[in-house]
LUMFIKE-834329 format. One record per residue: x, y, z of N, C-alpha, C in turn; residue number from 1. Coordinates in steps of 0.1 Angstrom, whole numbers, m for minus. Layout:
residues N
((X,Y,Z),(X,Y,Z),(X,Y,Z),NUM)
...
//
This chain:
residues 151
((m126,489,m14),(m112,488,m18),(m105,476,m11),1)
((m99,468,m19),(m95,456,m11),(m76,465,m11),2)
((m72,455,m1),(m59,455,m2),(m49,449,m5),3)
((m36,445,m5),(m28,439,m16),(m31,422,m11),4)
((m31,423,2),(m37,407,8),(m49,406,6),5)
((m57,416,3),(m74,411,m4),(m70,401,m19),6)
((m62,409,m29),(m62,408,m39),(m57,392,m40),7)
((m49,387,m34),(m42,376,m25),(m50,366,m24),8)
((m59,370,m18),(m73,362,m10),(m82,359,m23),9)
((m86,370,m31),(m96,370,m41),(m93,357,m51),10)
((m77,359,m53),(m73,347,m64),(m69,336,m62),11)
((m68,332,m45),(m68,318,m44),(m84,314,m39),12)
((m93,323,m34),(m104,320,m39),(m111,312,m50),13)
((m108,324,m63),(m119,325,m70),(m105,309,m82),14)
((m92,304,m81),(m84,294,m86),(m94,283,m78),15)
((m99,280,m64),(m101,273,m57),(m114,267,m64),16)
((m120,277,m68),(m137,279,m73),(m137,269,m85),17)
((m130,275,m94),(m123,271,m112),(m120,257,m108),18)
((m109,254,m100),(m109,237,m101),(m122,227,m90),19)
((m129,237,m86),(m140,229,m80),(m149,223,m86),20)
((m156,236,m94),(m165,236,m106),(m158,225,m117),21)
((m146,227,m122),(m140,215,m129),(m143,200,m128),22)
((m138,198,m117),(m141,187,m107),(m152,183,m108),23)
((m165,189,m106),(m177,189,m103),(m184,185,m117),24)
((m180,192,m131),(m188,187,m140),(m178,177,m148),25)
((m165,172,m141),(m162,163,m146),(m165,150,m145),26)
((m170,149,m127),(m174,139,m128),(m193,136,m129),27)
((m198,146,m134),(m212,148,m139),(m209,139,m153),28)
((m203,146,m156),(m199,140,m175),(m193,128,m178),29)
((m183,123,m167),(m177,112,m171),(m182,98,m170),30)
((m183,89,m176),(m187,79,m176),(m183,70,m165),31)
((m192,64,m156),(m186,56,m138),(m191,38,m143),32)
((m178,30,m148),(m186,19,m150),(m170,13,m146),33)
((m172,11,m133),(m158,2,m124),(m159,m15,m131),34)
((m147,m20,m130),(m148,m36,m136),(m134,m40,m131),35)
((m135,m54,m130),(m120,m58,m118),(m106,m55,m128),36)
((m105,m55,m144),(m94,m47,m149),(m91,m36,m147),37)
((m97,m26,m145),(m96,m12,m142),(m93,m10,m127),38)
((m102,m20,m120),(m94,m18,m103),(m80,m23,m101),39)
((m76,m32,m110),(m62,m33,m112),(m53,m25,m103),40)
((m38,m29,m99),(m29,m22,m98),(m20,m22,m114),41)
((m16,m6,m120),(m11,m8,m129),(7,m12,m129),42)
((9,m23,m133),(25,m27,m130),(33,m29,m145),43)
((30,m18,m149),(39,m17,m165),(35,m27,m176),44)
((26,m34,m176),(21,m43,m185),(19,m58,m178),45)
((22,m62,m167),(29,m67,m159),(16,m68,m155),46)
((10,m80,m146),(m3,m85,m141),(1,m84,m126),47)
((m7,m81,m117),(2,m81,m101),(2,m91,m94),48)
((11,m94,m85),(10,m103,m75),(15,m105,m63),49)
((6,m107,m54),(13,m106,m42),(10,m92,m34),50)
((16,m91,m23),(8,m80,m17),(19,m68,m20),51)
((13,m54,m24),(22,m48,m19),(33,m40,m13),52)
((26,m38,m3),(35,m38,12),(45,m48,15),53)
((50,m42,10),(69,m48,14),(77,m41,16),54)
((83,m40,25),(100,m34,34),(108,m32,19),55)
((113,m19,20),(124,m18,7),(135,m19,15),56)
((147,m25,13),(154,m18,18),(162,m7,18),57)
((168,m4,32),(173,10,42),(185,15,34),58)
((189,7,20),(199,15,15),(194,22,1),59)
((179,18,m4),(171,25,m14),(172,42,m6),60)
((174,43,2),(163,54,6),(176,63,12),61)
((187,56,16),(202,64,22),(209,72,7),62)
((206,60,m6),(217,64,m17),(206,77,m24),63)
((193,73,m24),(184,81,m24),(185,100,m18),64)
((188,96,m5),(193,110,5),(209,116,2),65)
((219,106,m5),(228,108,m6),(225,119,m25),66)
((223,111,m29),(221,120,m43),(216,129,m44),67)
((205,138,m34),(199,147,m29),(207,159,m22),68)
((220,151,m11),(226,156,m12),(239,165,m21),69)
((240,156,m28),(251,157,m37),(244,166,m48),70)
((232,169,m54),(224,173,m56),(223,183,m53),71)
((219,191,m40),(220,205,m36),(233,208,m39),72)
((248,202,m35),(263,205,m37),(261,218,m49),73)
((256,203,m57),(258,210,m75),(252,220,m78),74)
((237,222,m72),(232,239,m71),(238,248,m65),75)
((248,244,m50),(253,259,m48),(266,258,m54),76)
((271,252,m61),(288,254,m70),(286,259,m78),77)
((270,259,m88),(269,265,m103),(272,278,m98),78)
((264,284,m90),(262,303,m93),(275,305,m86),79)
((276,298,m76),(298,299,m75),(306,301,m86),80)
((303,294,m89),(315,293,m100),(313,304,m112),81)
((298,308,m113),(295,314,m121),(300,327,m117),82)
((302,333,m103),(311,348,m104),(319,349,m90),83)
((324,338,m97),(336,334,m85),(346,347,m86),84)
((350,349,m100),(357,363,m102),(357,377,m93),85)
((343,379,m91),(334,388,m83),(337,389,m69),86)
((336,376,m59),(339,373,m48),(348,368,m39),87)
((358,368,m49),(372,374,m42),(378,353,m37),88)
((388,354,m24),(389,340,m29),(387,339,m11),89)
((380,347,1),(373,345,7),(359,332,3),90)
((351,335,m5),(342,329,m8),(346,315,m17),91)
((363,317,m19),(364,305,m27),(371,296,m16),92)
((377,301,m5),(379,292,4),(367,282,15),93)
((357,297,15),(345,293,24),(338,279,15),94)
((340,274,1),(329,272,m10),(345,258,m8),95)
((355,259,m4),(363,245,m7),(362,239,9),96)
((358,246,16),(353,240,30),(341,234,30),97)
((332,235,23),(316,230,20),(321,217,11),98)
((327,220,4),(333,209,m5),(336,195,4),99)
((345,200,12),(356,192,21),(349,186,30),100)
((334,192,37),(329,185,44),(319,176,40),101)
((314,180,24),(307,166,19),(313,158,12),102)
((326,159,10),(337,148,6),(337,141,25),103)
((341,142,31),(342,136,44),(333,132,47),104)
((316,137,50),(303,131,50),(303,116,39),105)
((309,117,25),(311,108,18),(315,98,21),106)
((332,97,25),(339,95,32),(337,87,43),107)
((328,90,55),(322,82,61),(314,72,60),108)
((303,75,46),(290,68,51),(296,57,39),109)
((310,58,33),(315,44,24),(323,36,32),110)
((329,43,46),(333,37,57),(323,26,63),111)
((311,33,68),(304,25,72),(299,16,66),112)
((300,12,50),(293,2,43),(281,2,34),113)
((273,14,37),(259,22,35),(264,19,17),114)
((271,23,9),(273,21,0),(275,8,m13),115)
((279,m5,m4),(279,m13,m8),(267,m24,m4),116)
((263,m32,m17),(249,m37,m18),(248,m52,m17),117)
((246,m60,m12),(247,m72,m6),(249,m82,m23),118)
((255,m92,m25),(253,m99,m35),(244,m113,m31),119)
((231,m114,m42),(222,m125,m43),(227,m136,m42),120)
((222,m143,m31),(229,m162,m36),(218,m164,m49),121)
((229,m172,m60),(224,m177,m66),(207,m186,m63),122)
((201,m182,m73),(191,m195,m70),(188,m207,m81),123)
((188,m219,m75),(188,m231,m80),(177,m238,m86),124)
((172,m239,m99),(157,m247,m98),(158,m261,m98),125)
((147,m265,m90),(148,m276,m92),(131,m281,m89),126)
((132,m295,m94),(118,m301,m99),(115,m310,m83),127)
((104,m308,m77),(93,m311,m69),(83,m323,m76),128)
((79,m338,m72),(71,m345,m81),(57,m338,m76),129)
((49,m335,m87),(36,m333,m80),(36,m317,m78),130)
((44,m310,m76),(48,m296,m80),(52,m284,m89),131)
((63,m294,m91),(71,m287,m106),(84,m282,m101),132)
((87,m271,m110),(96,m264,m105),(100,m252,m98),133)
((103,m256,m85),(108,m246,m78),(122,m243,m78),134)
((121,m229,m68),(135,m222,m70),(141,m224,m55),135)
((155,m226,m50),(159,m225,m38),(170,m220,m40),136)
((174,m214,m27),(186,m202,m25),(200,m214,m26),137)
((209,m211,m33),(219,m222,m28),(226,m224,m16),138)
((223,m213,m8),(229,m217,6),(219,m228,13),139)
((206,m229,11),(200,m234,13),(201,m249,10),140)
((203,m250,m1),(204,m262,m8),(219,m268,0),141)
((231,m259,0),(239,m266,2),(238,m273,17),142)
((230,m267,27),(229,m272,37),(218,m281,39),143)
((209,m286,30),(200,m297,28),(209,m311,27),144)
((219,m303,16),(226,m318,15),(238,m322,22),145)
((242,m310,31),(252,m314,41),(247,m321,54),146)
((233,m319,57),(224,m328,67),(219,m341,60),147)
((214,m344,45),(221,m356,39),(232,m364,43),148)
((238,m362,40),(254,m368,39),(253,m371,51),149)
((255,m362,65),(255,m368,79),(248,m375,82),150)
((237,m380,75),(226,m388,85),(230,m402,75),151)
//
């Protein structure tokens, strides 16, 4: 006689088994013929270049955490609100204090800047003999030709 944790045991067993065996005659069956198109990185139609490892930046990943937050908010206001009637206005004060501290959390982190996103300098093309055309930053340019002019 097993027990309710036997019964537990038996079925992440015998799940474990089912995608092994799967596994196992899938790749018996499937056809293995690697070629440098298929080792590919897939980039939406898009050929790749360059390496991938690059720095995102630190405000992908803040506005990211912020909408996660704001995100949970919105899961605990639904069932709030949903029998707000029920819980008197204890729980509606406790539920405009939760409010008030992620408006303030808000509040801060547009203080600090976190929210606002740097604007691109324009970039300039221009023609290289023997090159072609490249691109340069116009801050760049403009201080190419302010060391011009002085010399």
């Amino acid at each position: 006689m097993l027990t309710d944790f036997g019964y537990v045991l038996l079925f992440i067993v015998t799940g474990a088994l089912f995608v092994g065996v799967a596994l196992f005659v899938a790749k018996l069956i499937r056809p293995d013929r690697p070629n440098e198109i298929k080792l590919l990185t897939y980039e939406c139609g898009e050929m790749p270049f360059g390496d991938a490892r690059i720095q995102f930046n630190n405000r992908f990943y803040i506005i990211g955490l912020m909408f996660l937050i704001f995100e949970v908010e919105i899961l605990l206001l639904f069932p709030w609100a949903v029998v707000l009637k029920d819980i008197g206005w204890f729980a509606f004060a406790a539920m405009f204090v939760f409010v008030f501290l992620i408006f303030i959390g808000f509040i801060y982190e547009l203080g600090k800047g976190q929210l606002q996103w740097d604007i691109p300098a324009p970039k300039i093309p221009e023609y290289q003999e023997g090159i072609g055309v490249i691109e340069h930053e116009s801050s760049n340019k403009s201080s190419e030709q302010s060391t011009v002019l002085a010399e």
